[in-house]
C-alpha positions in Angstrom: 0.0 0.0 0.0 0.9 3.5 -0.5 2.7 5.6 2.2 0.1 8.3 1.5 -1.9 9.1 4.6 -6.1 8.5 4.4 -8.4 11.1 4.7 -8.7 12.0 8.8 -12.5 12.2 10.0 -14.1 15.7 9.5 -16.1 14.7 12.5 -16.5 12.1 15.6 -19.7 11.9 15.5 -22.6 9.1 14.4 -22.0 9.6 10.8 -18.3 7.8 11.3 -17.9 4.5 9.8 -15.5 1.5 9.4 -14.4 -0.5 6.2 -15.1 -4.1 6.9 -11.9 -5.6 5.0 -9.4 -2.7 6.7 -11.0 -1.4 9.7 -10.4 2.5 8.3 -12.3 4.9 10.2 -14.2 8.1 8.0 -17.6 9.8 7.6 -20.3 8.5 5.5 -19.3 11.4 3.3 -15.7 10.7 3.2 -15.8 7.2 1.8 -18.8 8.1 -0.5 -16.6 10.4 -1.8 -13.3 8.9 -1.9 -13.8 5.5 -0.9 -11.4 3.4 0.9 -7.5 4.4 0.8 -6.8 0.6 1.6 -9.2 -0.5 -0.4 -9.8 1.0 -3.6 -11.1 -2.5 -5.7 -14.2 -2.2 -3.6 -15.1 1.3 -5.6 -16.8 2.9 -2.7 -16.2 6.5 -4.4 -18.4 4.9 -7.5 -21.3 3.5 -5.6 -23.1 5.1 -2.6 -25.2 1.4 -2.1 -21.6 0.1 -2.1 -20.7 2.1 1.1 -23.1 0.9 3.0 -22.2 -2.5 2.2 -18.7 -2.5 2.7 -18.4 -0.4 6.0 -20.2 -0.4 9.1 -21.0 2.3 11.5 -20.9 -0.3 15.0 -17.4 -0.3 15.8 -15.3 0.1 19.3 -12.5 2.0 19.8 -10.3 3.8 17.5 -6.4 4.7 16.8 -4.3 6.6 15.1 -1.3 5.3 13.4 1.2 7.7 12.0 3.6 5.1 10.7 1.8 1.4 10.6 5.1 -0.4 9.7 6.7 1.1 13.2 4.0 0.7 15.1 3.6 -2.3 17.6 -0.5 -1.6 17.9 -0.4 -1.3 14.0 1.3 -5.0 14.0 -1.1 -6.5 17.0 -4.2 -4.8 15.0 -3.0 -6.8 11.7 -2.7 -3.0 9.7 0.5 -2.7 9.8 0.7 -2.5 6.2 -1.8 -0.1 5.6 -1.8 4.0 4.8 -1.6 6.1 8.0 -4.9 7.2 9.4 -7.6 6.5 12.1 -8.8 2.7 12.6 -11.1 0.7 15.0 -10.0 -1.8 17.3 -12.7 -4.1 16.4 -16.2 -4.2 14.5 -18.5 -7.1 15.2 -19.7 -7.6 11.4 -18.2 -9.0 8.0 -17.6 -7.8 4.4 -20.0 -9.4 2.4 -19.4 -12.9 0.8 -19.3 -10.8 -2.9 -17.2 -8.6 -1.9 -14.9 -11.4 0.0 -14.5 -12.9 -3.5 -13.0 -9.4 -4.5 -11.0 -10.0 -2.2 -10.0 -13.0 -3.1 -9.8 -12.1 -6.8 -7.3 -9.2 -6.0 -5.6 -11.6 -4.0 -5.5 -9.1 -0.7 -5.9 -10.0 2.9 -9.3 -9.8 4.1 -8.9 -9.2 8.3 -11.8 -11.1 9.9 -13.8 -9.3 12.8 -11.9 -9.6 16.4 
């Protein structure tokens, strides 16, 4: 993945959400508008249905990494080779079965729920 940091929450409100495959914490708004940093085969940024799909808004806890591949919580949390930016520590739900297969077809990790 890129070294380029994601988009930081505008807010910390109810409108935050998590990716399901990376755990990347942004606003509705955020992702519908640039999708996932760590993610971009899921083409959030193309599809508003898609959004809702791939990320979740029931999540606990969040971090902030400034450099994933130094980072010891980074490692523990399995992003460690993801772009800098604010994660959760866990969500509860999974990426949908089609969008595991993209997964799968892109040959990337998919990080099952803690």
């Amino acid at each position: 993945m890129a070294n380029a940091p994601a988009q930081i929450p505008t807010s910390f409100g109810h409108e935050l959400r998590a990716c399901l495959r990376c755990r990347l914490v942004k606003t509705y708004d955020q992702f519908r508008e640039s999708g996932c940093e760590n993610c971009p085969f899921l083409q959030m940024d193309e599809d508003q249905e898609r959004v809702v799909e791939c990320t979740t808004p029931n999540f606990n806890g969040v971090i902030s990494v400034m450099d994933p591949t130094r980072s010891w919580a980074a490692r523990w949390l399995r992003i460690g080779k993801f772009v800098p930016g604010v994660y959760t520590l866990a969500v509860s739900e999974t990426l949908p079965d089609d969008m595991q297969a993209i997964c799968i077809d892109k040959n990337v990790q998919y990080i099952p729920p803690r």
